[in-house]
PLY file of the C-alpha trace (Angstrom):
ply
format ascii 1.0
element vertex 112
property float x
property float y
property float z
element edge 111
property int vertex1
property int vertex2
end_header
-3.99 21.66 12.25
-3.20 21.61 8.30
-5.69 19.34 6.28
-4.32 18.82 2.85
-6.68 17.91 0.31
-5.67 15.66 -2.49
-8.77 16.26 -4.27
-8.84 12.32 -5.37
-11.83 11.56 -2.43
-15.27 12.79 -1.99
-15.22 12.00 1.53
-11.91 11.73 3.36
-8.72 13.38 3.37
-5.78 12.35 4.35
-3.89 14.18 8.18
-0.55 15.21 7.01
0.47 16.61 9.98
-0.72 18.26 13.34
0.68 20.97 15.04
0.46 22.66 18.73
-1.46 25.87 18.97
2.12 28.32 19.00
3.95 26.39 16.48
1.09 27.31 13.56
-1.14 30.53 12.94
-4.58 28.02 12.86
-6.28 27.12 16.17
-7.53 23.32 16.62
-8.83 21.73 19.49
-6.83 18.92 19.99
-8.55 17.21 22.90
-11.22 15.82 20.67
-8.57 13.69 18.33
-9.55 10.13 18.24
-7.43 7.79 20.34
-5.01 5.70 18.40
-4.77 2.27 18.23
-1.67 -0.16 18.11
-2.52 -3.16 16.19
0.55 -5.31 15.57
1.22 -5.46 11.94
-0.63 -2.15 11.06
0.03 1.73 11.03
-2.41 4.06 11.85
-3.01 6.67 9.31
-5.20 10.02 10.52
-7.94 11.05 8.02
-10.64 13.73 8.42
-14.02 12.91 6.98
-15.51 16.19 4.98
-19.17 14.94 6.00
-19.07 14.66 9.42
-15.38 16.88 9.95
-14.51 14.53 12.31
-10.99 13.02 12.48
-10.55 9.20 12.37
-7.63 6.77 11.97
-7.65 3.65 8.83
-5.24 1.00 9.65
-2.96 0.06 7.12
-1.20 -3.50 6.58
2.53 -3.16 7.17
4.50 -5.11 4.37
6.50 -7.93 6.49
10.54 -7.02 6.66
12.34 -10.12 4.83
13.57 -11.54 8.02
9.78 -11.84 9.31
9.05 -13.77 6.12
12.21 -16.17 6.93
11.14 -16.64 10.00
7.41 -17.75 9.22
8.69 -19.76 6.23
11.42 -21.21 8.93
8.47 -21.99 11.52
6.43 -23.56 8.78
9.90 -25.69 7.95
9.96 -26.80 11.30
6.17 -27.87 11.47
6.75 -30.13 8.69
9.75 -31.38 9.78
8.05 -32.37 13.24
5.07 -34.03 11.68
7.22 -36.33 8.92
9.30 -37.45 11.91
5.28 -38.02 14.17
4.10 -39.94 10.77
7.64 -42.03 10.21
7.49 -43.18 14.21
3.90 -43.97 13.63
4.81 -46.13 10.60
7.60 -47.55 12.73
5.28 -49.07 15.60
2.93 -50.47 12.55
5.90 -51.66 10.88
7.34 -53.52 14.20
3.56 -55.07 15.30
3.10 -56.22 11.41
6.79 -57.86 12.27
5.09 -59.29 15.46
1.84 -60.78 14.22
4.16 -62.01 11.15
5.88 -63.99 13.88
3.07 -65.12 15.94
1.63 -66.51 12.62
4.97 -68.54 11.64
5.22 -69.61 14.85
1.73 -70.74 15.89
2.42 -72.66 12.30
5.46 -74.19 13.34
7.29 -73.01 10.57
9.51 -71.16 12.45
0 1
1 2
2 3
3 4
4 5
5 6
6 7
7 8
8 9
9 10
10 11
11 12
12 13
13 14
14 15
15 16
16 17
17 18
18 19
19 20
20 21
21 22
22 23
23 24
24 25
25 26
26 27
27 28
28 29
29 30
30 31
31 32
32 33
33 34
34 35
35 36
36 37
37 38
38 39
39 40
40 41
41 42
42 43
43 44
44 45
45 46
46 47
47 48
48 49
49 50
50 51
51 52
52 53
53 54
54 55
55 56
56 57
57 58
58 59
59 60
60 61
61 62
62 63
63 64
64 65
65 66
66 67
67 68
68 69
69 70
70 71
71 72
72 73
73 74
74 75
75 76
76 77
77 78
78 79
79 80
80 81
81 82
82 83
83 84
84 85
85 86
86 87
87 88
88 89
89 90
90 91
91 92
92 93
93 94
94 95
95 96
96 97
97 98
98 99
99 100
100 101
101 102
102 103
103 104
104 105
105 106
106 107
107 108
108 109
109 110
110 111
């Protein structure tokens, strides 16, 4: 394995790259690599800690693609949309049992 060192942390450095044992002149045992997560929405990076010389991934926030932003800001759309038209039926059914009692009233009055 080649560890570059970019001299700009005390503790970590960052895994460029790994190779097999007969593609490089410098032996590593690759069986003890951490095991790599997938987390949606993040890339793994591979450091090595100068401390402890052990190997260990940081996950790093992938910047959303521009159709993954539509398509929240689309979703959101659609949430709004959904509850004006819950509130407007809601003020509907108060609307037509205001219209009611406003009857009953006129009615019970004989005005009507």
């Amino acid at each position: 394995m080649i560890i570059i060192d970019n001299k700009q942390e005390q503790t970590k450095v960052k895994v460029l790259s790994v190779f097999s044992l007969n593609e490089i002149a410098v032996e590593y045992d690759t069986s003890i690599l951490p095991q790599r997560e997938d987390i949606k929405g993040k890339r793994a990076e591979l450091f090595y800690d100068k401390e402890t010389e052990k190997l260990y991934y940081e996950y790093i926030d992938i910047p959303k693609t521009e159709i993954e932003l539509l398509q929240e800001e689309t979703q959101k759309l659609k949430l709004a949309i959904a509850e004006s038209a819950e509130v407007q039926q809601q003020d509907k059914i108060e609307n037509q049992l205001a219209v009611a009692e406003l009857v009953e009233t006129l009615t019970n009055k004989e005005i009507l």
